[in-house]
Residue frames as a rotation matrix with the C-alpha (Angstrom) as fourth column:
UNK 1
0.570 0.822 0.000 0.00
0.822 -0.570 0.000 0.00
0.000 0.000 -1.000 0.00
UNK 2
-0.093 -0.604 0.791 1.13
-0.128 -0.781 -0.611 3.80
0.987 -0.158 -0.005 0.06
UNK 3
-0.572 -0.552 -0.607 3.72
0.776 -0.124 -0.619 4.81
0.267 -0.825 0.499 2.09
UNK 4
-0.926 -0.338 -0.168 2.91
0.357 -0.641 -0.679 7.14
0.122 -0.689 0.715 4.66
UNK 5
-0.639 0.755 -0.147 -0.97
0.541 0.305 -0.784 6.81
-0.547 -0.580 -0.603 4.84
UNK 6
-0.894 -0.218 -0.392 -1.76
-0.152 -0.674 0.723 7.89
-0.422 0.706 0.569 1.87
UNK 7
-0.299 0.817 -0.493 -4.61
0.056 0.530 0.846 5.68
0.953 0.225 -0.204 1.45
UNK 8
-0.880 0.204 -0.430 -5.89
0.463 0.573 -0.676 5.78
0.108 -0.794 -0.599 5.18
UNK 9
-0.486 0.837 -0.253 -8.86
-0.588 -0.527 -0.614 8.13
-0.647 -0.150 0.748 4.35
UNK 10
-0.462 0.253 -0.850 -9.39
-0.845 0.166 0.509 5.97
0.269 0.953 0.137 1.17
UNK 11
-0.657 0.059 -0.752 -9.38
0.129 0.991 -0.034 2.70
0.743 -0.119 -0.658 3.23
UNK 12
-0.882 0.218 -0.418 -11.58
0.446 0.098 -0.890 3.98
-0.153 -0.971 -0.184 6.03
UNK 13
-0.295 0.854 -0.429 -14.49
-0.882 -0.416 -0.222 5.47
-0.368 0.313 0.875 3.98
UNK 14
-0.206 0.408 -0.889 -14.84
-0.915 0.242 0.323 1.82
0.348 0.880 0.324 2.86
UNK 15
0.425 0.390 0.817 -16.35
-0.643 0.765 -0.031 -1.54
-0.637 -0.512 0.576 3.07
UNK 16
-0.801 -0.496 -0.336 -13.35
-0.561 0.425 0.711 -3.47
-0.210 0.757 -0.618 0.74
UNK 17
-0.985 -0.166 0.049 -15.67
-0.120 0.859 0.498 -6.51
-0.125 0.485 -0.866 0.86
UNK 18
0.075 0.968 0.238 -18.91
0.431 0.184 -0.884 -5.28
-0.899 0.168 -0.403 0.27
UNK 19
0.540 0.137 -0.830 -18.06
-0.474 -0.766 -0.435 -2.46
-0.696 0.628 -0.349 -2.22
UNK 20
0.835 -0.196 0.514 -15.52
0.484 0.706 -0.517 -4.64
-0.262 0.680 0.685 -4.38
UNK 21
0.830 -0.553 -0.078 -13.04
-0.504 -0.682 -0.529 -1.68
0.239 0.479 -0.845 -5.18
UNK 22
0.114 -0.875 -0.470 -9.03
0.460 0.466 -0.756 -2.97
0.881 -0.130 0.456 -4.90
UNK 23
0.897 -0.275 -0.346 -7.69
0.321 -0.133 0.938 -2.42
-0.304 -0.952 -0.031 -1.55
UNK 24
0.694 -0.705 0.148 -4.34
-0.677 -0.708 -0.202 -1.24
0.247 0.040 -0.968 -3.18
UNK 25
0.729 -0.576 0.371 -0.97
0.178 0.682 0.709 -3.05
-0.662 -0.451 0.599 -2.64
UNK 26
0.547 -0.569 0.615 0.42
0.805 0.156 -0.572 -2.33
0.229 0.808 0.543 -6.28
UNK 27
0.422 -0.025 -0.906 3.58
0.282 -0.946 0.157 0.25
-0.862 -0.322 -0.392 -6.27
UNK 28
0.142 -0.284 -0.948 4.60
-0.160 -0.952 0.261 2.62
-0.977 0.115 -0.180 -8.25
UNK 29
0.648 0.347 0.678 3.49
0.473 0.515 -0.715 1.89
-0.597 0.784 0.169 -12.26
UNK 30
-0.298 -0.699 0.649 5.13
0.870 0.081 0.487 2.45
-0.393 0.710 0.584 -14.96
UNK 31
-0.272 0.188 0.944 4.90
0.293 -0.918 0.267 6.55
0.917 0.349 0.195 -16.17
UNK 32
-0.762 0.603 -0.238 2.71
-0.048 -0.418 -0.907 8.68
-0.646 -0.679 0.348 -14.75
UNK 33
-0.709 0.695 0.116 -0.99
0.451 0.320 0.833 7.70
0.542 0.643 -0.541 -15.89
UNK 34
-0.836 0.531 0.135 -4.04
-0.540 -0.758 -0.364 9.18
-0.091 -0.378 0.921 -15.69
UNK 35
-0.867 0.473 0.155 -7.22
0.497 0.839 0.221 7.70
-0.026 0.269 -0.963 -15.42
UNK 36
-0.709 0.681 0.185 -10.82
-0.674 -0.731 0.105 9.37
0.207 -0.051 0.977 -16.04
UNK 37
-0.880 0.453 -0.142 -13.84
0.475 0.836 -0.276 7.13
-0.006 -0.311 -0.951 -14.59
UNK 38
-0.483 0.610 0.628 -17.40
-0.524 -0.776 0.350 7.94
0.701 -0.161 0.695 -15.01
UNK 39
-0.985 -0.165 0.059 -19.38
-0.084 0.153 -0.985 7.59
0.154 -0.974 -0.165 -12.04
UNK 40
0.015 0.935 0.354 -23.09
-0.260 -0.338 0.905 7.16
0.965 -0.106 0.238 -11.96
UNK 41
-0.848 0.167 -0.503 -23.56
0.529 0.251 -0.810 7.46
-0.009 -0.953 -0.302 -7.99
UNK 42
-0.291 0.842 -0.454 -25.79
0.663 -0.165 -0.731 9.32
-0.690 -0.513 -0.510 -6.22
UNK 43
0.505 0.481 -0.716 -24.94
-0.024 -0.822 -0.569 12.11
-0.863 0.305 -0.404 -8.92
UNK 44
0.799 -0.413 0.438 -23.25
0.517 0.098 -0.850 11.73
0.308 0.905 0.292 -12.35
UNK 45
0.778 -0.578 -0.244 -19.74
-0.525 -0.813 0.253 12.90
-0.345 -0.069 -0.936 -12.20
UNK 46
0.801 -0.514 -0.308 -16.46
0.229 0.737 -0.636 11.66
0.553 0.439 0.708 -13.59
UNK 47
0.807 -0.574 -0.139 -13.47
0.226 0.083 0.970 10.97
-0.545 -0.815 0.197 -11.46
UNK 48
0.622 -0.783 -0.022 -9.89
-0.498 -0.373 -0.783 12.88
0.604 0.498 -0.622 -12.84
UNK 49
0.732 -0.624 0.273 -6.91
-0.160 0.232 0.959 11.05
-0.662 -0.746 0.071 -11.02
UNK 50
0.780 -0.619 -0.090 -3.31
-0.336 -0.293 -0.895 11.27
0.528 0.729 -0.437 -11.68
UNK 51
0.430 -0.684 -0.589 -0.37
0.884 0.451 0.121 9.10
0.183 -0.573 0.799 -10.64
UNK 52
0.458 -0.457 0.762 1.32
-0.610 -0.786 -0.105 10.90
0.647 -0.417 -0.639 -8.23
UNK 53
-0.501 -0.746 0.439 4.13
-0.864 0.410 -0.292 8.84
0.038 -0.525 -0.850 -7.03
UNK 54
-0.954 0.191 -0.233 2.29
0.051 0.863 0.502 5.65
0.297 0.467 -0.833 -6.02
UNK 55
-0.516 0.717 -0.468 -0.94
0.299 -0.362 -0.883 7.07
-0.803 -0.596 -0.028 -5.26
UNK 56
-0.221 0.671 0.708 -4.18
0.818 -0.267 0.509 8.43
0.530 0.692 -0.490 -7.63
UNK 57
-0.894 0.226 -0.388 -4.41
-0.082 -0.931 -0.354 12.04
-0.441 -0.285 0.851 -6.80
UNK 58
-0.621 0.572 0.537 -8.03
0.784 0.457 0.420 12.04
-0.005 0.681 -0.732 -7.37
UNK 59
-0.799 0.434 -0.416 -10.71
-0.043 -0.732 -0.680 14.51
-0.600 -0.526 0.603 -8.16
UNK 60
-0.201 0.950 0.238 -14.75
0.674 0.310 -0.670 14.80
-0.711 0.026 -0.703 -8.68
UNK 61
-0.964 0.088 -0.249 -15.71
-0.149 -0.960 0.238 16.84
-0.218 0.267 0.939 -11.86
UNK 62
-0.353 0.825 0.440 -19.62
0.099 0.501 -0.860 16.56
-0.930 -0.260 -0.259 -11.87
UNK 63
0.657 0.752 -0.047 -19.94
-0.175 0.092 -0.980 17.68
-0.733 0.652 0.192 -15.65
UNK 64
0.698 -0.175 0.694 -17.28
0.611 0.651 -0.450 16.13
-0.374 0.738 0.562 -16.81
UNK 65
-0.451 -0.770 -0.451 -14.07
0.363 -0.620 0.695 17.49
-0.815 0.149 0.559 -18.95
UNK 66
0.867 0.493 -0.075 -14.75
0.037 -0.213 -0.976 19.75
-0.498 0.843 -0.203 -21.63
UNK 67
0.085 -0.528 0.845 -12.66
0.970 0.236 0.050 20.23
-0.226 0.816 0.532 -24.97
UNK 68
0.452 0.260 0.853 -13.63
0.686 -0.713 -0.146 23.18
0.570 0.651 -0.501 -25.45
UNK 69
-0.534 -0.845 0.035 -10.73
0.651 -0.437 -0.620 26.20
0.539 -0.308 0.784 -23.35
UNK 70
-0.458 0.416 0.786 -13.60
-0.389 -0.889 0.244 28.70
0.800 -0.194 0.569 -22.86
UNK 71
0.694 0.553 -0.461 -15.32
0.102 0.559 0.823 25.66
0.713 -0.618 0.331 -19.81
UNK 72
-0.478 -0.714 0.511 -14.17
-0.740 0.014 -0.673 26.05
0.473 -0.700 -0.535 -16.67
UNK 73
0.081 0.611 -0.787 -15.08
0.099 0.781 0.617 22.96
0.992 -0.128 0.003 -14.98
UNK 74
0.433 -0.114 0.894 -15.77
-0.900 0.005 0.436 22.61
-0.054 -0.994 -0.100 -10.85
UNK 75
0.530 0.129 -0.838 -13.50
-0.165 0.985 0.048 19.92
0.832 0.113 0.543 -9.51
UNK 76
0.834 0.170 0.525 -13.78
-0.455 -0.326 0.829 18.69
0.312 -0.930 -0.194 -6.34
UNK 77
-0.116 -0.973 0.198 -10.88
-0.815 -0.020 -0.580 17.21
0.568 -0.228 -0.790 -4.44
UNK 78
0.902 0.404 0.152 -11.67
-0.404 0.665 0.628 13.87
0.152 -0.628 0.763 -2.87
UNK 79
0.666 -0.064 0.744 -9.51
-0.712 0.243 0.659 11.42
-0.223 -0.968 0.116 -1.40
UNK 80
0.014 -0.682 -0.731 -6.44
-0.974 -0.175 0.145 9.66
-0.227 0.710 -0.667 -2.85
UNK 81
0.688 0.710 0.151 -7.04
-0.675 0.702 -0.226 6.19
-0.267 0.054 0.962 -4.30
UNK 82
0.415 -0.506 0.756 -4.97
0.227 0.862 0.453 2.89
-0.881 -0.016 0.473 -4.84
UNK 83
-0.554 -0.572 -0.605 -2.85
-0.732 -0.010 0.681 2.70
-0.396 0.820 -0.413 -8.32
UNK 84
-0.870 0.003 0.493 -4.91
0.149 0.955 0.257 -0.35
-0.470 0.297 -0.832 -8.80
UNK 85
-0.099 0.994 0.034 -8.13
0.612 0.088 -0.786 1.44
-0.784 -0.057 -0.617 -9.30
UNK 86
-0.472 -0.509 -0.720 -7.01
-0.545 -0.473 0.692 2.74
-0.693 0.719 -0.055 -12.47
UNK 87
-0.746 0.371 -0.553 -8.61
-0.158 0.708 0.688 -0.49
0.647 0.601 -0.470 -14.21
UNK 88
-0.886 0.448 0.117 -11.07
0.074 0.388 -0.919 -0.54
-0.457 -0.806 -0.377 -11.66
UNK 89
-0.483 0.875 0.037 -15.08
-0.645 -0.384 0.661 -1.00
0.592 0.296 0.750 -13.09
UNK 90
-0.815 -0.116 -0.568 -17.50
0.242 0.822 -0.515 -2.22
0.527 -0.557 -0.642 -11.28
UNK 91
0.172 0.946 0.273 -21.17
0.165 -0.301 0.939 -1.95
0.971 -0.116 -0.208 -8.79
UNK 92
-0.828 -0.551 -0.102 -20.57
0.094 0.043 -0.995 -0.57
0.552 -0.833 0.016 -5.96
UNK 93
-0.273 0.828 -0.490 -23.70
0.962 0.236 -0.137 -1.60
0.003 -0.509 -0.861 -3.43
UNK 94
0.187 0.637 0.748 -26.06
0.472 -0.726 0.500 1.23
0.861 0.260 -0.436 -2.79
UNK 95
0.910 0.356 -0.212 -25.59
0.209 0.046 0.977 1.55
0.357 -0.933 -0.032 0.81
UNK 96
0.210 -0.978 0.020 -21.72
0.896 0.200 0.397 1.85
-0.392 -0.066 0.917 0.31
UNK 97
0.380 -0.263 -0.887 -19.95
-0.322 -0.936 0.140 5.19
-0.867 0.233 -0.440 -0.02
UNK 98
-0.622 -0.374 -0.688 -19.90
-0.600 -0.335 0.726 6.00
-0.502 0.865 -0.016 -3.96
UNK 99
-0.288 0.589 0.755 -22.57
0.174 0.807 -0.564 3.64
-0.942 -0.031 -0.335 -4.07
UNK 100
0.516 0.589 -0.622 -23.07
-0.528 -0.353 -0.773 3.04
-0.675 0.727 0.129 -8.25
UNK 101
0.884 -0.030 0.466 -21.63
0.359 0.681 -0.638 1.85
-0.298 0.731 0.613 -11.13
UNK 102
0.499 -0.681 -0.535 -18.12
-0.615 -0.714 0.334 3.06
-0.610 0.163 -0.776 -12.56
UNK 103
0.617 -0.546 0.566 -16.40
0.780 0.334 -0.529 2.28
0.101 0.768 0.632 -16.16
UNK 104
-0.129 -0.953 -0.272 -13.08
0.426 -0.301 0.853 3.59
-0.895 -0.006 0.445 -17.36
UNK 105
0.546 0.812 -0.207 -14.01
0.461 -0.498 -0.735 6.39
-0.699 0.306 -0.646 -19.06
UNK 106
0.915 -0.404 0.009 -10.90
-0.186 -0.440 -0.878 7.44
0.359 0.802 -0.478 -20.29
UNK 107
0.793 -0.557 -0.246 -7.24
0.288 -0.012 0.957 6.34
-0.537 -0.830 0.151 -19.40
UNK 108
0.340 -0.907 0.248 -3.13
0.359 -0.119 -0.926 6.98
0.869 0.404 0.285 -21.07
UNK 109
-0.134 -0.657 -0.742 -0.38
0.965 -0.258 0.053 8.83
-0.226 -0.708 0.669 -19.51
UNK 110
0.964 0.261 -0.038 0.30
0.264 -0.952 0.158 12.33
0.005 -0.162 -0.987 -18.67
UNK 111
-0.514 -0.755 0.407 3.71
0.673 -0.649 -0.355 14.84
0.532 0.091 0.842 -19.20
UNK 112
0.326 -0.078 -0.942 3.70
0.582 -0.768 0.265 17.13
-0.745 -0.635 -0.205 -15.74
UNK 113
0.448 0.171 0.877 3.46
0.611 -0.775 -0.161 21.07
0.653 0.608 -0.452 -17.78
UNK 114
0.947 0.309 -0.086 3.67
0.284 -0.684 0.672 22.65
0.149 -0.661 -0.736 -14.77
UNK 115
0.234 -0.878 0.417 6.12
0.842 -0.031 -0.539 25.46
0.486 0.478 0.732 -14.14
UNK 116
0.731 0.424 -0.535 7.27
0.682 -0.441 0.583 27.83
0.012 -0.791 -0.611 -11.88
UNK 117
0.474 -0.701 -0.533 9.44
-0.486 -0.713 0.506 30.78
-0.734 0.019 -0.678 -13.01
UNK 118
0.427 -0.155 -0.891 10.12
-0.782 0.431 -0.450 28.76
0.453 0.889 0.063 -16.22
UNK 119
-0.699 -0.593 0.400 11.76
-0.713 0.627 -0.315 26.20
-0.064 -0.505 -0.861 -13.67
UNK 120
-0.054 0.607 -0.793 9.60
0.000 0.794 0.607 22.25
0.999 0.033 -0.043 -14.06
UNK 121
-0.250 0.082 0.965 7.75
-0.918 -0.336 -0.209 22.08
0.307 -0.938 0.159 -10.84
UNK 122
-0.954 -0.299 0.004 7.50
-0.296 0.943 -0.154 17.95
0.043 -0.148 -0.988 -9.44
UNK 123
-0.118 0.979 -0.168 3.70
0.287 0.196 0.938 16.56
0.951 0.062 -0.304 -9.46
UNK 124
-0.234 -0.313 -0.920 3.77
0.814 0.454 -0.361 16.40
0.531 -0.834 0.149 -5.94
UNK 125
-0.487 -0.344 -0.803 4.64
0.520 -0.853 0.049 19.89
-0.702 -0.394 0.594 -4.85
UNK 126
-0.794 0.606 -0.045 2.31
-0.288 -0.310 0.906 21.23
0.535 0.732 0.421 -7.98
UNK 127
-0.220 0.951 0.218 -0.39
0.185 -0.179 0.966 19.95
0.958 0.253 -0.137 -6.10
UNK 128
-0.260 -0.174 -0.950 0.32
0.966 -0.033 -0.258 20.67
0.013 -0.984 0.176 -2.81
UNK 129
-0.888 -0.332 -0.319 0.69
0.251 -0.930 0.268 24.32
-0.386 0.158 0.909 -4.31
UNK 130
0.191 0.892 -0.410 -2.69
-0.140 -0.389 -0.911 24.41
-0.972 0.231 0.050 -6.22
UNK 131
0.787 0.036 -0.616 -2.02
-0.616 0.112 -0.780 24.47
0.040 0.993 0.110 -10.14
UNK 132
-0.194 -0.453 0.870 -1.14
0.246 0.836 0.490 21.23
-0.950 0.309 -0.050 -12.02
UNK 133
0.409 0.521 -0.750 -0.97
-0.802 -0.187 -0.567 21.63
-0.435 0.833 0.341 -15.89
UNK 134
-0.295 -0.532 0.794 -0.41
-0.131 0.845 0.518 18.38
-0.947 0.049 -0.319 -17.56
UNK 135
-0.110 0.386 -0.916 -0.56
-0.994 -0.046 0.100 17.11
-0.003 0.922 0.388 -21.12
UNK 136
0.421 0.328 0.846 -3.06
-0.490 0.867 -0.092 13.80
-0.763 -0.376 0.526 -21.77
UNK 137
-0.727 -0.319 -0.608 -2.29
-0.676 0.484 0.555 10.82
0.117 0.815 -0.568 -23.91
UNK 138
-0.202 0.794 0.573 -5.88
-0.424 0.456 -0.782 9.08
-0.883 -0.401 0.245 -23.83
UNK 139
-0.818 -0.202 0.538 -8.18
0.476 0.288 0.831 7.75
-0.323 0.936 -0.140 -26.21
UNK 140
0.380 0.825 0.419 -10.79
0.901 -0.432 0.034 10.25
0.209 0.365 -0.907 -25.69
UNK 141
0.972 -0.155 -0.179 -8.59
-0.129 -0.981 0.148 13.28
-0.198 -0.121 -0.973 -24.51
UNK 142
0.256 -0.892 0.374 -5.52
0.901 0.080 -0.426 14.52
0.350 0.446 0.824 -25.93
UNK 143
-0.010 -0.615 0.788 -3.53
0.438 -0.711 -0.550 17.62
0.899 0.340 0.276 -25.01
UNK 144
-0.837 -0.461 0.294 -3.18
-0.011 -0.524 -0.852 20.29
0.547 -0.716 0.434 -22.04
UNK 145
0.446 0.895 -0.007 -5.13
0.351 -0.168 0.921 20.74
0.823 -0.413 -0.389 -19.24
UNK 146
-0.595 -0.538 0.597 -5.05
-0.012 -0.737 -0.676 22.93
0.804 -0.410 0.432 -15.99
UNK 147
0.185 0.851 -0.492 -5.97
0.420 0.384 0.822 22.27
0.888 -0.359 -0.286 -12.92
UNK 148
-0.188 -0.454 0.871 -6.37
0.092 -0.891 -0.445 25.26
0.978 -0.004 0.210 -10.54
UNK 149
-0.184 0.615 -0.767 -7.35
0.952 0.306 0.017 25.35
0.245 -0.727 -0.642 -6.48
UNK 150
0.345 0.430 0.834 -10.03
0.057 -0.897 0.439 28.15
0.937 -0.104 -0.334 -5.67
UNK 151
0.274 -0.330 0.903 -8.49
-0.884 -0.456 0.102 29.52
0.378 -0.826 -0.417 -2.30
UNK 152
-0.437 -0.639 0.633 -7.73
-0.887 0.422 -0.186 26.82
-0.148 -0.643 -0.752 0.60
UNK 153
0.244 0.731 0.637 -10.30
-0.644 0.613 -0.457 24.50
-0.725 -0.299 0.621 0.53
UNK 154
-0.110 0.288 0.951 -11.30
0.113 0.955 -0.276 21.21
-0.987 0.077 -0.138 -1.90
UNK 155
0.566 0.823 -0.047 -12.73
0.156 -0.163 -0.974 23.00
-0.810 0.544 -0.221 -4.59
UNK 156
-0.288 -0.872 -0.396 -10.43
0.136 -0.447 0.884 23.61
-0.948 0.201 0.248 -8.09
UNK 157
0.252 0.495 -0.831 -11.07
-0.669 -0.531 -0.520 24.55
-0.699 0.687 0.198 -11.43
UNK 158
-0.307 -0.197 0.931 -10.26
0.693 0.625 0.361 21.84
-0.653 0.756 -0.056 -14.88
UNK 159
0.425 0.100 -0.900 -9.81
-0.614 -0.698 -0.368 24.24
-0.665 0.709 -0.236 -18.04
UNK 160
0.574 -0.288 0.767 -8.75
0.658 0.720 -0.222 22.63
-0.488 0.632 0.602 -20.95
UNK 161
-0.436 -0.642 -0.630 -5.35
-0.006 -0.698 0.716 24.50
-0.900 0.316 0.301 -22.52
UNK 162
0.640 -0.080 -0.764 -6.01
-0.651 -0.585 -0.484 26.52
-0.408 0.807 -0.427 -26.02
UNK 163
-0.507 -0.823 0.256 -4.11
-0.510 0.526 0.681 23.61
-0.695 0.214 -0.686 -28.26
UNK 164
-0.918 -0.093 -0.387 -4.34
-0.356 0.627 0.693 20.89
0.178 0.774 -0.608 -31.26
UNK 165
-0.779 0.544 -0.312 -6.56
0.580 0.814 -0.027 18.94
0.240 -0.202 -0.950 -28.67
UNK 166
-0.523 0.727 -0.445 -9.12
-0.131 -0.584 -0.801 21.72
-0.842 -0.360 0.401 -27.95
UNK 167
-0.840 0.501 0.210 -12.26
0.421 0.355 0.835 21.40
0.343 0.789 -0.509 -29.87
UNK 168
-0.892 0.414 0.180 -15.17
-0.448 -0.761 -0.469 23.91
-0.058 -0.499 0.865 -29.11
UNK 169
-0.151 0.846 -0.512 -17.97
-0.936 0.045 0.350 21.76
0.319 0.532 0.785 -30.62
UNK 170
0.246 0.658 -0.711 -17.66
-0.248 0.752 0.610 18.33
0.937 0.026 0.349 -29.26
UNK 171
-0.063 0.013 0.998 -18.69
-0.926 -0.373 -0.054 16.72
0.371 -0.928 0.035 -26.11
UNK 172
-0.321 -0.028 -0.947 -17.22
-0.066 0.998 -0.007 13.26
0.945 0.060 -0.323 -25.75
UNK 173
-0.991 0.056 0.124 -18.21
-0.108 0.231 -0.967 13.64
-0.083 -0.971 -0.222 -21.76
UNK 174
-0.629 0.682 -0.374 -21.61
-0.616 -0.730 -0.296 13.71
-0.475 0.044 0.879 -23.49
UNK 175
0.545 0.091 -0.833 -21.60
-0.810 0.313 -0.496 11.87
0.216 0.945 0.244 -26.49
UNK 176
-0.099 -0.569 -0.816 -18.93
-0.484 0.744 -0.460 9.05
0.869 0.350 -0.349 -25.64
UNK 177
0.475 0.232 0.849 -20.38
-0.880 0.094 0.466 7.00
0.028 -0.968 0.249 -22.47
UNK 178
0.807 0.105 -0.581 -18.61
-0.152 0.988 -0.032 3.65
0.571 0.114 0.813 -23.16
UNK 179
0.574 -0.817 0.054 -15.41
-0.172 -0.055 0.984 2.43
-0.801 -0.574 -0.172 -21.16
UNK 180
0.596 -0.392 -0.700 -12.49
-0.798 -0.197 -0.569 2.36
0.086 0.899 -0.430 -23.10
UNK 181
-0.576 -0.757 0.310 -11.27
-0.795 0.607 0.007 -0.81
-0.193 -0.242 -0.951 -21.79
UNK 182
-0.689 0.335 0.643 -14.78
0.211 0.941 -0.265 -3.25
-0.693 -0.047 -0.719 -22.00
UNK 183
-0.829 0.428 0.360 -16.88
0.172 -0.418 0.892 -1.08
0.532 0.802 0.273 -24.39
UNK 184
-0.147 0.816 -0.559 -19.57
0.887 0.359 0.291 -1.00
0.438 -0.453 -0.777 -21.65
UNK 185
-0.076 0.523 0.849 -21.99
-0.183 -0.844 0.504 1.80
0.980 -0.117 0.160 -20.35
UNK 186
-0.879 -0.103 0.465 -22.62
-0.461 -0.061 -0.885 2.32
0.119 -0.993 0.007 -16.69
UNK 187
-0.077 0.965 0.250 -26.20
-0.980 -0.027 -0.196 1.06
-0.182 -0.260 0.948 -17.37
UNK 188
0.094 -0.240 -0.966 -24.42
-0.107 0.962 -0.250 -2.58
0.990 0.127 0.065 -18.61
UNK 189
-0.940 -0.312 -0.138 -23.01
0.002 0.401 -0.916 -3.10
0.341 -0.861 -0.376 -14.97
C-alpha cells in the first residue's frame, strides 16, 4: 500500500468486501498515468486522477471534462485512491460510499506542464501548491489541461489548454459514455 498513509482516508471510507473496489498493494506503475472514470452514484460525475508517485491524486468533476478552453469545470478534491483502481469497473452496493456503477471512461499517460518561473515544478509539490498543468495521452482526450485550487479548501477549477486537442464543438463527456477498456456503459453493470 502507500507509504505514509496515503490511502488511510481511502481505506476507512470503505467496506473493501462489500463495495468490491481494490484495496491497493500495487507500487509505483510504470509513467505517470491518468485515469478518467465515469461515475453514476448518487450524482453523475467523472473521477480525474493522476499518478502521483504511487498514489491516484483524485478529483470529482460533476460535468465532466470539456474540450472546449472557454469551460471552466468545478472539480472537487476527494480522497487519494490505490494505483490499482485505475482499471477498476465495477457496482458498488447502494448503501456503500460511492454507491453506483463506474467504467473507465478514459485512461493513457500524462507529461507534468507545470512550471514555476520557467523552472519544471515535481507533481507532488504542484499539487500541494494548487495548479497542475499536464498534457493527456488518452483515447478520448488529448492535449493540455489545468488544474487550478479556488483559495484553501477542496474545490479547483479543470480548463482545458487553447491547443491541437481543444475542440469547441464536441462533447465526448456527453456523447462518448462507453469504457475504453470493456466497451460497456454504466447502465451494462
Amino acid at each position: 500500500m502507500a507509504r505514509d498513509g496515503k490511502l488511510d482516508r481511502y481505506l476507512e471510507m470503505r467496506d473493501l468486501s462489500k463495495s468490491g473496489e481494490p484495496a491497493g498493494g500495487r507500487r509505483r506503475g510504470k509513467g505517470d498515468r491518468f485515469v478518467i472514470q465515469r461515475h453514476e452514484a448518487r450524482r453523475l460525475h467523472f473521477d480525474f486522477r493522476l499518478q502521483v508517485g504511487d498514489v491516484l491524486v483524485s478529483w470529482a468533476v460533476p460535468k465532466g471534462p470539456s474540450l472546449n478552453p472557454a469551460d471552466k469545470r468545478l472539480a472537487v478534491q476527494t480522497e487519494d485512491h490505490p494505483l490499482d483502481y485505475a482499471e477498476f469497473e465495477g457496482r458498488i452496493p447502494k448503501r456503500e460510499y460511492g454507491g453506483g456503477t463506474v467504467i473507465v471512461w478514459d485512461i493513457g499517460t500524462y507529461r507534468n506542464l507545470t512550471k514555476k518561473k520557467g523552472k519544471p515544478v515535481p507533481m507532488e509539490e504542484a499539487v500541494e501548491h494548487g495548479h497542475v498543468k499536464v498534457w493527456l495521452e488518452g483515447e478520448k482526450l488529448t492535449g493540455g489541461f489545468a488544474l487550478s485550487r479556488m483559495g484553501d479548501g477542496r474545490d479547483w477549477l479543470l480548463v482545458k489548454i487553447d491547443d491541437e486537442g481543444a475542440d469547441r464543438r464536441r462533447k465526448p463527456a456527453k456523447t462518448r459514455l462507453e469504457s475504453v477498456l470493456t466497451g460497456r456503459r454504466n447502465k451494462d453493470l
